[in-house]
LONUPA-62901 format. One record per atom (N, C-alpha, C): x, y, z; residue number from 0; atom name. Coordinates in Angstrom, 2 decimals, always signed. Layout:
# residues N
       xx       yy       zz   nr  atom
        X        Y        Z  NUM    CA
...
//
This chain:
# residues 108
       xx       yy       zz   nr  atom
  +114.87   +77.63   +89.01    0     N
  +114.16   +78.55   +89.88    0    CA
  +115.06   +79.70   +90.30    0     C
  +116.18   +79.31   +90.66    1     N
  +117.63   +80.72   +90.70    1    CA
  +118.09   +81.38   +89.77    1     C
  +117.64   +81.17   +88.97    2     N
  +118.18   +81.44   +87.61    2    CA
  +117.19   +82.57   +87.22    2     C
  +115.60   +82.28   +87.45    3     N
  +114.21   +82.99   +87.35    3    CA
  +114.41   +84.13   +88.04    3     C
  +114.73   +83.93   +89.00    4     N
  +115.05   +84.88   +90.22    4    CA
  +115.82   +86.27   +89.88    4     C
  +117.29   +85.28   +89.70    5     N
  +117.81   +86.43   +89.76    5    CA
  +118.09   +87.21   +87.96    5     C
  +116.76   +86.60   +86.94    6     N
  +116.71   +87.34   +86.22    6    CA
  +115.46   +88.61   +86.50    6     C
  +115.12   +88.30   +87.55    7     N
  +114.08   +89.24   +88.05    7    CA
  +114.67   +90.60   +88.33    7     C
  +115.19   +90.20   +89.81    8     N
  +116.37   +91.33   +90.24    8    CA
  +116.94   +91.49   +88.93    8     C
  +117.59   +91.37   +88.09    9     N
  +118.52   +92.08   +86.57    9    CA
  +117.26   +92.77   +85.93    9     C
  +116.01   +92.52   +85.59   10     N
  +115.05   +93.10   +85.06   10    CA
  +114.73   +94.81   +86.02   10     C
  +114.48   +94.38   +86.92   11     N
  +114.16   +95.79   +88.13   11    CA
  +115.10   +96.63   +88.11   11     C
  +116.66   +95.90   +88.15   12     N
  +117.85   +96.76   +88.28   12    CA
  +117.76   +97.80   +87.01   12     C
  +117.51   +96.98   +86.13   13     N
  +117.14   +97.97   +84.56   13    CA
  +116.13   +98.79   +84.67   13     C
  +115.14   +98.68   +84.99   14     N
  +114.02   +99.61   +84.91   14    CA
  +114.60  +100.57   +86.53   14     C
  +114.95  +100.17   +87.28   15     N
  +115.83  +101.49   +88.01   15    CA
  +116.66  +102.40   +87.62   15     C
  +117.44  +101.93   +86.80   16     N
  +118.57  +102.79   +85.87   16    CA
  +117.83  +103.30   +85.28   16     C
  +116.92  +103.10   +84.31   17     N
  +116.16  +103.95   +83.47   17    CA
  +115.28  +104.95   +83.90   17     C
  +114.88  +104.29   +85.35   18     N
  +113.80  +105.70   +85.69   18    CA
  +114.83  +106.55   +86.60   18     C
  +115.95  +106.33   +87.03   19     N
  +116.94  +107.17   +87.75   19    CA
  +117.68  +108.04   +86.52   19     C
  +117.83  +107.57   +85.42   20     N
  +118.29  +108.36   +84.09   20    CA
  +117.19  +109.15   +83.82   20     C
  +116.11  +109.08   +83.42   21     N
  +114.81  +109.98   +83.39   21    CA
  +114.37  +110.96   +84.03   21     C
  +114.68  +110.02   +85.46   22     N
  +113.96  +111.31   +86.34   22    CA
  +115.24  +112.50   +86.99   22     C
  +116.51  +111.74   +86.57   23     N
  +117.24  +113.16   +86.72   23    CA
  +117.46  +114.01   +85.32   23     C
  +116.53  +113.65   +84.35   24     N
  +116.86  +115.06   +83.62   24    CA
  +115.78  +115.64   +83.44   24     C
  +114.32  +115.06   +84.48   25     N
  +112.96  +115.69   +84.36   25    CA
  +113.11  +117.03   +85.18   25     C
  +114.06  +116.88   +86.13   26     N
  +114.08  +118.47   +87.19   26    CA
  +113.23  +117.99   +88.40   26     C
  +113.52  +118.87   +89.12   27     N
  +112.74  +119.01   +90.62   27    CA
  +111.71  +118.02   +90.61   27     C
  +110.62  +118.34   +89.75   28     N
  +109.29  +117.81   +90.15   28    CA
  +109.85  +116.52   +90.21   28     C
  +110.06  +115.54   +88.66   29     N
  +110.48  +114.75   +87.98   29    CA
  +111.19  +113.70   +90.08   29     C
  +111.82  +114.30   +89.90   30     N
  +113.10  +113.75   +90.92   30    CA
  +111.96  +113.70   +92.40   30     C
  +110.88  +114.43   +93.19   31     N
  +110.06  +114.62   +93.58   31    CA
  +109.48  +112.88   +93.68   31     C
  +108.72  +113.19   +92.60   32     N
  +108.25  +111.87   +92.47   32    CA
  +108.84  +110.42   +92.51   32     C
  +109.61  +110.46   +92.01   33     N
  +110.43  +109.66   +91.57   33    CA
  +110.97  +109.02   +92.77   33     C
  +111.32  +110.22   +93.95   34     N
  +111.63  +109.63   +95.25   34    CA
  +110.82  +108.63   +96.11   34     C
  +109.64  +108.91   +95.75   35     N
  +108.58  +108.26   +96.49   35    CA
  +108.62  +106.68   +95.86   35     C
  +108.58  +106.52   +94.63   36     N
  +108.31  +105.27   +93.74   36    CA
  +109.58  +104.30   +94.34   36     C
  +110.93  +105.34   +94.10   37     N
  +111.95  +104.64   +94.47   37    CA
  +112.07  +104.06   +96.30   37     C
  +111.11  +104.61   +96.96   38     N
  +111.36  +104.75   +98.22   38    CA
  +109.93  +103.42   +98.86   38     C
  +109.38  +103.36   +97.91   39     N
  +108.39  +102.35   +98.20   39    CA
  +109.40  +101.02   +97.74   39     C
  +109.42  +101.27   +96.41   40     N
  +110.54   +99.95   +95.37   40    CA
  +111.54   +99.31   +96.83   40     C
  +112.44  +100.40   +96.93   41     N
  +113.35   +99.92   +97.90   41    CA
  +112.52   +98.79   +99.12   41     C
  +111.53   +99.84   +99.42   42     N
  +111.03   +98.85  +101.13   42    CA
  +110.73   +97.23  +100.19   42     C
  +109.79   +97.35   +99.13   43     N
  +109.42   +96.17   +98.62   43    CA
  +110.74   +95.12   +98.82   43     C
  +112.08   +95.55   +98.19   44     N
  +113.00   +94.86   +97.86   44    CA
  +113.11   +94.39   +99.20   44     C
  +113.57   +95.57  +100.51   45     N
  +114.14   +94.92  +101.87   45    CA
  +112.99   +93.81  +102.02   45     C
  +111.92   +94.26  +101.79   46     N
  +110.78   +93.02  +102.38   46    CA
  +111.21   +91.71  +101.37   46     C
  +111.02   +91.77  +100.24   47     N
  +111.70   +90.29   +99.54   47    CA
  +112.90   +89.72  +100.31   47     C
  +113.66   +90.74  +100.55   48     N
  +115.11   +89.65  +101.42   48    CA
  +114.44   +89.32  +102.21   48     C
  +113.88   +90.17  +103.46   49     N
  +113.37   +89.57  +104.70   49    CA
  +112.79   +88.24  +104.63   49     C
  +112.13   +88.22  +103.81   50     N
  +111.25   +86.87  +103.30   50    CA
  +111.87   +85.63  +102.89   50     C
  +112.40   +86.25  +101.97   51     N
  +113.73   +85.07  +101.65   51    CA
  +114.77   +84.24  +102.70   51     C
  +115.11   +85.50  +103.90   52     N
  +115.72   +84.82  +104.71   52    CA
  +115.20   +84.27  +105.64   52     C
  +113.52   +84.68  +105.79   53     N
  +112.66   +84.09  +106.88   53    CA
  +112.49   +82.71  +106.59   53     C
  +112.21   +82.30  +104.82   54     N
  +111.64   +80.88  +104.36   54    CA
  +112.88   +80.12  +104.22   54     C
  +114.09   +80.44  +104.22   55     N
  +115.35   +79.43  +104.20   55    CA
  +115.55   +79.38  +105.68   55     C
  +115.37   +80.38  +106.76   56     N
  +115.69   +79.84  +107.86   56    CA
  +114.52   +78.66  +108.45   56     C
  +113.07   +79.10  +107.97   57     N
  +112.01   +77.74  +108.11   57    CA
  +112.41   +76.53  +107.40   57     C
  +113.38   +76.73  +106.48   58     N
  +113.37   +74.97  +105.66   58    CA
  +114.47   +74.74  +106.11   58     C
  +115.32   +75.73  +106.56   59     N
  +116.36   +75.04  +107.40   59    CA
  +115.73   +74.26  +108.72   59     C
  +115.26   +74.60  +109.49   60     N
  +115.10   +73.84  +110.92   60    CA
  +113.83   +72.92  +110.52   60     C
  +113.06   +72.87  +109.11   61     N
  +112.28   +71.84  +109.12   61    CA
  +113.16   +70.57  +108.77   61     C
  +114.09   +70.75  +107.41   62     N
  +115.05   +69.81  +107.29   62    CA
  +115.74   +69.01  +108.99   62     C
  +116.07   +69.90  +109.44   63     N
  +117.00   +69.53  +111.14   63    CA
  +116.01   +68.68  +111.73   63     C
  +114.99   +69.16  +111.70   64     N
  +114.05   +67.99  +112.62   64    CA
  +113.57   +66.90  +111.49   64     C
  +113.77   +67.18  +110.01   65     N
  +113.77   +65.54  +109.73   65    CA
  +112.30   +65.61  +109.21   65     C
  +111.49   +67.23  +108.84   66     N
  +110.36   +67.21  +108.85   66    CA
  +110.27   +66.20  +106.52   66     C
  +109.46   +65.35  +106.28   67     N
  +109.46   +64.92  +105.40   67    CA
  +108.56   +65.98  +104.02   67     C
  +109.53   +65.72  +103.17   68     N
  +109.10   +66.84  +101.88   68    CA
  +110.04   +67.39  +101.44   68     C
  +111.00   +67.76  +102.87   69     N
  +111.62   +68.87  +103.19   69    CA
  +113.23   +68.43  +102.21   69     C
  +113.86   +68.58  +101.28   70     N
  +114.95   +67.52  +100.69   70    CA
  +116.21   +68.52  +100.77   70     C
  +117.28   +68.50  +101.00   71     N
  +118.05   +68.98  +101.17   71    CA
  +118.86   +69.94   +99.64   71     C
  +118.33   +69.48   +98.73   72     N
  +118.71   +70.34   +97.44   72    CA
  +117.91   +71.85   +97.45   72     C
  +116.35   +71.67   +98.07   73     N
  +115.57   +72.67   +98.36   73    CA
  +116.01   +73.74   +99.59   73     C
  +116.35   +73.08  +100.61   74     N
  +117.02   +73.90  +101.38   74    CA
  +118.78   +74.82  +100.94   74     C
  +119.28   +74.44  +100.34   75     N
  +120.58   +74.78  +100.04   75    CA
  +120.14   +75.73   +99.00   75     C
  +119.15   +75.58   +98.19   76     N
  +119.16   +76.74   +97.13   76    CA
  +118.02   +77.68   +97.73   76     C
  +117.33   +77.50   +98.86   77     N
  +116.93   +78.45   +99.32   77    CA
  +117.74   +79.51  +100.08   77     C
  +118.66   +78.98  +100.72   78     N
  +119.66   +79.41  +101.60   78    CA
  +120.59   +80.54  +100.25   78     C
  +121.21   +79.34   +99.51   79     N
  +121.99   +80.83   +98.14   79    CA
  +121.18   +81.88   +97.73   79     C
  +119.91   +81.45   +98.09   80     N
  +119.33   +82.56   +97.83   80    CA
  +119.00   +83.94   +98.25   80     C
  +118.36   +83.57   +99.49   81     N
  +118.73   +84.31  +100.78   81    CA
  +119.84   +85.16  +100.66   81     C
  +121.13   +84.30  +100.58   82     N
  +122.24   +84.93  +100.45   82    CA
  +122.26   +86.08   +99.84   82     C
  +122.13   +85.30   +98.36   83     N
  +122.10   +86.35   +97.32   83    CA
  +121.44   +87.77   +97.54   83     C
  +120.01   +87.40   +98.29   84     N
  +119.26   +88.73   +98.45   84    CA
  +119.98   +89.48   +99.10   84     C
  +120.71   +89.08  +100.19   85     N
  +121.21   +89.90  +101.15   85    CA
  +122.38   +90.91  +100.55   85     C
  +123.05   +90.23   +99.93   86     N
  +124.49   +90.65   +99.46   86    CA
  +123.84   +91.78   +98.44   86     C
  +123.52   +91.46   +97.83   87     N
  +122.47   +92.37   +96.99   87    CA
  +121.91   +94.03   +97.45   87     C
  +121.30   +93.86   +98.45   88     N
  +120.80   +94.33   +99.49   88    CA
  +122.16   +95.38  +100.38   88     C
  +123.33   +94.77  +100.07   89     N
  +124.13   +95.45  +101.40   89    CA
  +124.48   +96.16   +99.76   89     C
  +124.91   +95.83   +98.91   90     N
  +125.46   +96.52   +97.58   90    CA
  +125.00   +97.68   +97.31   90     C
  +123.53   +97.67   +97.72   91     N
  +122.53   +98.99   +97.16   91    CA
  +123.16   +99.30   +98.11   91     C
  +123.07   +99.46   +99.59   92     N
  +123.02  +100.12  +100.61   92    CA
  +124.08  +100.92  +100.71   92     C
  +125.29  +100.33  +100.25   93     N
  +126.90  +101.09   +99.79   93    CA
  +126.93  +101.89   +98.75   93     C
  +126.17  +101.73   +98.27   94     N
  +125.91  +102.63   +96.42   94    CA
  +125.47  +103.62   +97.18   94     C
  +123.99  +103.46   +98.11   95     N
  +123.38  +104.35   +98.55   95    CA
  +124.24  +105.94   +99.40   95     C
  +124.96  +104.74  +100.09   96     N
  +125.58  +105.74  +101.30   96    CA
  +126.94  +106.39  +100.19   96     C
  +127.34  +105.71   +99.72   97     N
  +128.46  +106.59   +98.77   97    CA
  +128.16  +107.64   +98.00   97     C
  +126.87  +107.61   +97.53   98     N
  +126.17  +108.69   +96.67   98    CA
  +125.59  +109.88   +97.46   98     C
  +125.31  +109.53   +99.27   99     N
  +125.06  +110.58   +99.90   99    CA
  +126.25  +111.12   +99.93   99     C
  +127.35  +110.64  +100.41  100     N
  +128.58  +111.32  +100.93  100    CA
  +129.08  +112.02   +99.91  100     C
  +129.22  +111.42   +98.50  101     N
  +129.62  +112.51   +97.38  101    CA
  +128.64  +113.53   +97.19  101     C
  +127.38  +113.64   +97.39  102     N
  +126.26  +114.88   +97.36  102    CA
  +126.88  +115.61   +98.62  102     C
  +127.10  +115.30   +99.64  103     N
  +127.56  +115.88  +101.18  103    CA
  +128.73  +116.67  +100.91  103     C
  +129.66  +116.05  +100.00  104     N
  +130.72  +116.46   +99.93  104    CA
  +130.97  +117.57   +98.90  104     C
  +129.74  +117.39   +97.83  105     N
  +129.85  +119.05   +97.13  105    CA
  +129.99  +120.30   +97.44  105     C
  +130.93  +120.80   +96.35  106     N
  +130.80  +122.33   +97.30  106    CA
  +129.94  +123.10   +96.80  106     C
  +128.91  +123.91   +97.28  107     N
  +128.09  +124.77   +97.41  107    CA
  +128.08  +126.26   +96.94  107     C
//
């Protein structure tokens, strides 16, 4: 099931590169659009972590109280997961902010 996952995220990451390669050699409009798709994509992604870390913190405290179903192999790979999203998540966010500051930092 982790494995599914995070061939998901590797699938998206690709089709990001490709439409970020595309749409910067479409011009203005191209890049226009492109912002919006990318700007929805992104919220989708923050909402998958959110989620991810909402349902490992629920199987965490169902496990704690002992709730039955609940098995401790399921909780631990929900939790790496979580993780994973997050770390993931802070990676873009550093790509992000580094790519403003080198645009900031052009000279004009």
């Amino acid at each position: 099931m982790s494995q599914v996952a995070i061939n998901q995220v590797l699938s998206q990451m690709r089709v990001l590169e490709a439409a970020a390669k595309s749409g910067g050699e479409a011009g203005i409009d191209g890049v226009t659009g492109g912002g919006s798709e990318f700007g929805k994509m992104l919220t989708a992604s923050i909402d998958k972590a959110n989620e991810s870390q909402n349902l490992a913190g629920d199987l965490k405290e169902a496990f704690t109280r002992g709730d039955e179903g609940v098995e401790l192999p399921q909780v631990m790979v929900a939790l790496q997961e979580a993780s994973i999203s997050f770390q993931a998540m802070t990676q873009v966010r550093n790509k992000l902010l580094s790519a403003y500051q080198d645009i900031m930092n052009m000279p004009v």
